[in-house]
Structures are given as C-alpha cells and as structure tokens.
N, C-alpha and C positions, 0 to 999 in steps of 0.2 A: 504494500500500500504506500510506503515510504517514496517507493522509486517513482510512482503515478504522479506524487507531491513534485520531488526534487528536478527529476528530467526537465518538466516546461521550463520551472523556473531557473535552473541554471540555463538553461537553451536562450533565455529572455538576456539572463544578466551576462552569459559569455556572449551574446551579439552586441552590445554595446563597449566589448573590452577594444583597447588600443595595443596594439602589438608594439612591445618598447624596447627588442632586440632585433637587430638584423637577422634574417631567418642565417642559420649555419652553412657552410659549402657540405655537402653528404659527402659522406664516406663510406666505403666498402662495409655490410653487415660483418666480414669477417677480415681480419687482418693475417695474413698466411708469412706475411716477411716477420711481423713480430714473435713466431715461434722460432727463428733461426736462433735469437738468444735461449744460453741453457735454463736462465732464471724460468723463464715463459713456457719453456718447452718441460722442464720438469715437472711446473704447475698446471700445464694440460695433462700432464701423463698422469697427477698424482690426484685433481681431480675424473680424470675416468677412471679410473681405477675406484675412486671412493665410489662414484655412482655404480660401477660394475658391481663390487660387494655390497650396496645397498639394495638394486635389484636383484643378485641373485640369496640373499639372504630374504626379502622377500620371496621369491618366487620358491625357495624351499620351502617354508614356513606353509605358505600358501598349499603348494604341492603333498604335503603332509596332512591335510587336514581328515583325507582317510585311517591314516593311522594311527595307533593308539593314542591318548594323551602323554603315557609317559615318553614314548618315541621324540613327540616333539618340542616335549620338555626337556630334552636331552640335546636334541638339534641347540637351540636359545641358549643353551646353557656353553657349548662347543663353540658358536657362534660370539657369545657375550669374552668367552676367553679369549679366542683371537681376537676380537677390539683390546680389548687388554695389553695382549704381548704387541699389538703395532704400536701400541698409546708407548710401551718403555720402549720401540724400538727407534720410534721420531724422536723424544727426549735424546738418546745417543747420534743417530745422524744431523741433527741440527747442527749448525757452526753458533757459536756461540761469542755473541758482541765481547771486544776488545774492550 
C-alpha cells in the first residue's frame, strides 16, 4: 500500500529536480586490464572462491534434505570446521603492516 503512496509522489517531486552534476563519461561495466595487477587478480580469485564454497555449501545442505537429520548435522558441523581452519589460515598468509 506504501508503494501506491510513495511512487506518484516521488514521480511528482523527482520531475521538478535540477540535475547539479555533469552526467559522467561511461565506462566499461567490466575493467579486464585492472586484473593484470596481483592485488586485483588475487581478490577476484579469493572472492570466487568464497562464493564457490558458499554455493556449494549450500547446495549440499540443500541436496541432503533426504537424508537423515543426523547426516546433515554432521555435513554443518565439517563445513563450520573448514571456515575455521581458513579463518587461522588468512591470519598467517596476511602480510602484516610495518
């Protein structure tokens, strides 16, 4: 019911706004020269990787829900340990400020 309210009325007061920055020159949705650096290219690699173990920790979970409950209470629990040992494994690979 909120949005029947807000829609006109913002429709009303964003027509009378004045645009007070020059629109931007567009850039590429994806920058493919800024992974040549390692900093960039690590941090793609080490966010696909988190989203890969978040979907397939998912999709076990998921994939289990035929089997027992202790089964995949056991999965959560194997799963919760490996965040664990990566959590001390970044503490030691970090470089650590001078």
């Amino acid at each position: 019911m909120d949005g029947l309210i807000f829609c006109p009325a913002l429709t009303v007061v964003s027509s009378y706004f004045r645009r007070r920055l020059t629109p931007r020159k567009s850039e590429p949705l994806i920058e493919f020269s800024a992974s040549k650096e390692p900093a960039n290219a690590f941090f793609n690699l080490a966010m696909f990787l988190n989203i890969l173990g978040l979907y397939l920790t998912l999709f076990i979970l998921e994939a289990s829900h035929s089997r027992p409950a202790s089964v995949s209470l056991k999965l959560l629990m194997i799963l919760n340990v490996m965040g664990v040992l990566d959590l001390i494994l970044e503490y030691f690979v970090t470089p650590r400020p001078r």
